[in-house]
C-alpha positions, 0 to 999 in steps of 0.5 A: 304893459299894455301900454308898451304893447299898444302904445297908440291905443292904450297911451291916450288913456294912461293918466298919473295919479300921485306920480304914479302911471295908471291905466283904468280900464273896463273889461267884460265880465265874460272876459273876467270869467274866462280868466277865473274859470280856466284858473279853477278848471287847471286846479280842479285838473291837477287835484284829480291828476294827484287823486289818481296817484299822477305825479305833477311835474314840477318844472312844467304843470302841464305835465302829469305822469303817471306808471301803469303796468311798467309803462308809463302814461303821460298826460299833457 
């Protein structure tokens, strides 16, 4: 995919290992911890959400609600 995104700056190190395309690359551990951090932070989110009786929804899990004295609260 980078490849076809960037082709000048990611083609020159695509290699073919048994016939098949293959891109190494070495990234920051500050860039894996970005990924692995906001992963466990949207987790952490969503499990207290429905801790709080909120209800993910399942077409977008960005979206929690939740009906408060016939109101309902939304949290995106």
């Amino acid at each position: 995919m980078l490849v076809q995104i960037d082709p000048d700056t990611h083609g020159p190190y695509l290699t073919k290992e048994n016939g098949v395309s293959v891109l190494h690359l070495k990234i920051s551990k500050a860039l894996c911890g970005m990924m692995v951090s906001s992963l466990l932070f949207c987790r952490k989110l969503r499990k207290d959400l429905e801790q709080l009786v909120f209800k993910v929804n399942p077409y977008d899990i960005c979206v929690a609600n939740k009906m408060i004295n016939v109101k309902q609260f939304t949290v995106l």
